[in-house]
Steps between C-alpha positions, in 0.01 A plus 500: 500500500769648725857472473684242783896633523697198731801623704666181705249453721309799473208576273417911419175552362432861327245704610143479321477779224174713602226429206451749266216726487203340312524627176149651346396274237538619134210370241560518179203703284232238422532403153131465291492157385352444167224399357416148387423465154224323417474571162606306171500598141177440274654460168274546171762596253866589392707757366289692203837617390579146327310344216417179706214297649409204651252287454364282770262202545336378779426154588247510769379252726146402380308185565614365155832641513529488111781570291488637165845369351372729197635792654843358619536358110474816366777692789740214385419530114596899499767464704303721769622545866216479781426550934267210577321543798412151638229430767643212750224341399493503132905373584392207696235410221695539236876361639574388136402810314730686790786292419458574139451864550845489670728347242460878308714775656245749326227415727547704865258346791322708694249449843127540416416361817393135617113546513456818256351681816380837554809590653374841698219289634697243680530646814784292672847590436598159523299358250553736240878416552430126488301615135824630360776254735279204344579588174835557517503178609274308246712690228828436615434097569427453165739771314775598743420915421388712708274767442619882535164648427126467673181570269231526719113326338264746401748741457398592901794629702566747718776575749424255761518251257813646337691456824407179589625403156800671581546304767524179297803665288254576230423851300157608464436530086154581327439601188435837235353281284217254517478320194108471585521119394276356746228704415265298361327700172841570403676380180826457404539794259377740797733369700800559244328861431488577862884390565649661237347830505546508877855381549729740620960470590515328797128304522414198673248296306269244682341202319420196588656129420199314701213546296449308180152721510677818480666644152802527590660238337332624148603873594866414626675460160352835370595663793826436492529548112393876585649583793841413319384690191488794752834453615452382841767241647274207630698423846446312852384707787867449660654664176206772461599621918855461456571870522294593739543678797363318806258697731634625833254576803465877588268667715223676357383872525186339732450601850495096595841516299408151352749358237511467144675407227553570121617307203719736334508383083 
């Protein structure tokens, strides 16, 4: 805007200033932009440095949807701290038992999924989600907690599935463990043999609280009986990952430089 100087009457107007030269335009270097991660942490297990592990039961969602209070008798009898992975809906069948369930800060909730799907064979993003969002949902209506930690059915995961649980604010955890409990020729000693002699610092244990079928409920008492006589520190899942180190993304040594990540005990 140019400058208007009045004198009495008389109004001066300077001169226009010539434009400048256009200046050549200076780009910065392009910066590379990085790489999405898609990539989330598969947990089966904590540090082997500590004399601790967790035991874990699922309840699944089955037709019946059973419950074998057994199981949750003997945790509360021993004084034993437990991750219970709750399908939406085994919640939604069983609102009391959930309710119950809560009232002990031992017991830790985890998602098992709504349905008990195959996870890697549902296809759509958006229903897997809903799988894992539903449950959070079912769990926290009737408990107010929400779950930190996702075990998938079957035991099938893989990264895809891993992410998308990610997505729902949930961490990927498996197992070292299998308890083999719903195998049906199996007894209750083997299944005390088998945990004992394969229980290692930092295990996750599965079992199963849904079953009245299964042993579990005869093993559980002996189970914990030796695992203490062994020295390990029955804990939650929470307690068991509380010093570890979270996976960051990095890229890989692969031409397609894909992304992956490591749980670091």
């Amino acid at each position: 805007m140019l400058a208007v100087l009045t004198l009495g009457a008389c109004a001066w107007t300077p001169p226009e200033e010539p434009a400048p030269p256009p200046r050549e335009e200076v780009r910065a270097p392009e910066q590379p932009q990085p790489i999405a991660c898609r990539t989330a942490p598969i947990v089966t297990n904590g540090s082997r440095q500590r004399m601790r592990i967790a035991l874990t039961f699922d309840a699944c969602t089955t037709r019946k949807n059973e419950y074998d209070e057994r199981v949750i008798q003997t945790l509360l009898e021993t004084s034993t701290p437990a991750t219970l992975f709750i399908g939406g809906g085994w919640a939604q069948a069983n609102p009391k038992r959930m309710q119950e369930l809560a009232q002990y800060p031992g017991f830790e909730f985890g998602n098992h999924t709504f349905t008990h799907a195959h996870m890697p064979q549902v296809k759509d993003d958006a229903r897997m989600l809903e799988e894992l969002q539903g449950t959070q949902r079912a769990v926290y209506d009737l408990t107010g907690r929400i779950p930190r930690y996702f075990r998938p059915p079957f035991g099938e995961v893989d990264n895809r599935v891993a992410w998308i649980a990610s997505q729902a604010q949930l961490t990927t955890l498996n197992f070292d463990l299998p308890s083999g409990d719903p195998d049906g020729t199996t007894t209750a000693k083997r299944v005390v043999d088998w945990v004992l002699k394969k229980a290692a610092p930092g295990g996750i244990v599965v079992m199963h609280m849904n079953h009245k079928k299964f042993p579990t409920a005869a093993a559980l008492p002996d189970i914990i009986k030796g695992l203490r006589k062994r020295g390990f520190e029955l804990v939650t899942v929470a307690t068991l990952l509380e010093d570890t180190e979270w996976p960051t993304c990095k890229p890989s040594n692969a031409p397609e430089q894909t992304l992956v990540a490591e749980v670091i005990p």
